[in-house]
C-alpha positions as CSV (number, residue, x, y, z in Angstrom):
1,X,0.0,0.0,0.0
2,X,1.5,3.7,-1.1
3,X,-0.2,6.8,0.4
4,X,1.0,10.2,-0.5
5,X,-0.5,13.9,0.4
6,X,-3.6,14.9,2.8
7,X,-3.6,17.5,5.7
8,X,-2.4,17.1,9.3
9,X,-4.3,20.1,10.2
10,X,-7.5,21.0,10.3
11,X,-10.2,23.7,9.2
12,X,-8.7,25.9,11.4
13,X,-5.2,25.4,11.0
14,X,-4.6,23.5,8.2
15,X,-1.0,21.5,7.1
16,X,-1.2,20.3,4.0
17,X,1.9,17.3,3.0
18,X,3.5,16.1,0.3
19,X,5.1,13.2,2.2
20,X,4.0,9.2,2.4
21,X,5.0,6.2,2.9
22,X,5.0,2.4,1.6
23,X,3.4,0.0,4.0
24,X,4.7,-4.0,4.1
25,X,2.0,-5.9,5.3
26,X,4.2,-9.1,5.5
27,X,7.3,-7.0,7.3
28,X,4.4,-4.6,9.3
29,X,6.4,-1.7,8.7
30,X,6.3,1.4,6.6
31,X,8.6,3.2,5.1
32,X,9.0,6.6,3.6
33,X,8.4,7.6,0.1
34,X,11.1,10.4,-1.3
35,X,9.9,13.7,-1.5
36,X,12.6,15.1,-3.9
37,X,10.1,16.6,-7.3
38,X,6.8,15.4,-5.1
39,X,4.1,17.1,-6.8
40,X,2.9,20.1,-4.2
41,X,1.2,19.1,-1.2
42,X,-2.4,18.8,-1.0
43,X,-5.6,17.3,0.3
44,X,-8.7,15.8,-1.8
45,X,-6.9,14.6,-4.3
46,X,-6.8,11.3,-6.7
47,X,-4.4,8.8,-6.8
48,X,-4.7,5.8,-9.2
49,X,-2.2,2.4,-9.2
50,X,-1.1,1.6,-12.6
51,X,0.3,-1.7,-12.2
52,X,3.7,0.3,-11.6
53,X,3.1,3.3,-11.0
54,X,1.1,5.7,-8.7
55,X,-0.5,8.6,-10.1
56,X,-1.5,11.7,-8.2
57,X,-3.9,14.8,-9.8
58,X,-5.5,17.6,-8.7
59,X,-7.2,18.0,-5.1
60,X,-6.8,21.6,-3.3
61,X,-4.1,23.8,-1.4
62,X,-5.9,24.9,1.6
63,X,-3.4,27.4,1.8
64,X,-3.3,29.3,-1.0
65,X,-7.1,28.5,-1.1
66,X,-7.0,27.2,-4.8
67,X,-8.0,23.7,-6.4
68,X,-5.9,22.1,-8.6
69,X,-4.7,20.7,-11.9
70,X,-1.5,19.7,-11.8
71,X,0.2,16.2,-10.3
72,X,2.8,13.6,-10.3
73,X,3.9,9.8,-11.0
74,X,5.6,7.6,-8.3
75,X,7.6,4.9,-9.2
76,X,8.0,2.4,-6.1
77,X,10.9,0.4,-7.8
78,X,13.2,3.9,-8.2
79,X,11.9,6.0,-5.5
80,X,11.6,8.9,-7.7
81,X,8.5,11.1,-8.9
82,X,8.0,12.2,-12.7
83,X,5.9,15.4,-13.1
84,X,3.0,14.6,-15.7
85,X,2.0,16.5,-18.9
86,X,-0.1,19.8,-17.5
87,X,-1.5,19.5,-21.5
88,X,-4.8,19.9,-21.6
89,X,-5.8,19.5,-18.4
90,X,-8.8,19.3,-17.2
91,X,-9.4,22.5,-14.9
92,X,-8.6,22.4,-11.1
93,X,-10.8,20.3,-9.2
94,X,-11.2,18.3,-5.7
95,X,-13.3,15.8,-4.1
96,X,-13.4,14.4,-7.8
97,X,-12.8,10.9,-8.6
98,X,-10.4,8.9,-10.7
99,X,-10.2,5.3,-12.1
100,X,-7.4,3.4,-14.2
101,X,-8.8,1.9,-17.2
102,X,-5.3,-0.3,-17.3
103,X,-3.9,2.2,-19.9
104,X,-5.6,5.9,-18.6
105,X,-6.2,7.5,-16.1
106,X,-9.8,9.4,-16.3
107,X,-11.0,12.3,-14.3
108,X,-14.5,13.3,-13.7
């Protein structure tokens, strides 16, 4: 299991992330995820598995009060984020939802 993002905070006072971590159910530990070109942190976002990688879009900055349309891929194997194509984007969004087709990712 890989989770990645959400807020520590609350309405209050929020703290949005952009850490996570990898959990081994057979070792019960977790273990960090690297950070190093993480998209920006955020809360209410998507994340789909693609069979290798973990894809993360949109969801909202609670402090700079915007929704947004940008994300990341995380590859497990090399510990390293790839930014993804900001192309056509759909606009900013959160609380959306997100499924893998087992070659796209859709939005809506």
């Amino acid at each position: 299991m890989i989770i990645w993002g959400g807020d520590t905070g609350n309405m209050n006072n929020p703290n949005p992330v952009k850490t996570g971590g990898i959990y081994d159910p057979v070792a019960d530990k977790w273990s960090p995820i690297s950070t190093t070109d993480a998209p920006d942190a955020r809360e209410l976002h998507t994340a789909v598995w693609t069979g290798s990688k973990m894809i993360v879009w949109g969801g909202f900055d609670p402090i700079g009060v915007t929704a947004l349309n940008t994300g990341g891929a995380y590859d497990p194997d090399t510990d390293t984020w790839s930014p993804i194509s900001m192309t056509d984007a759909p606009d900013a969004r959160e609380l959306h939802t997100a499924v893998w087709t087992g070659s796209k990712m859709i939005v809506w």
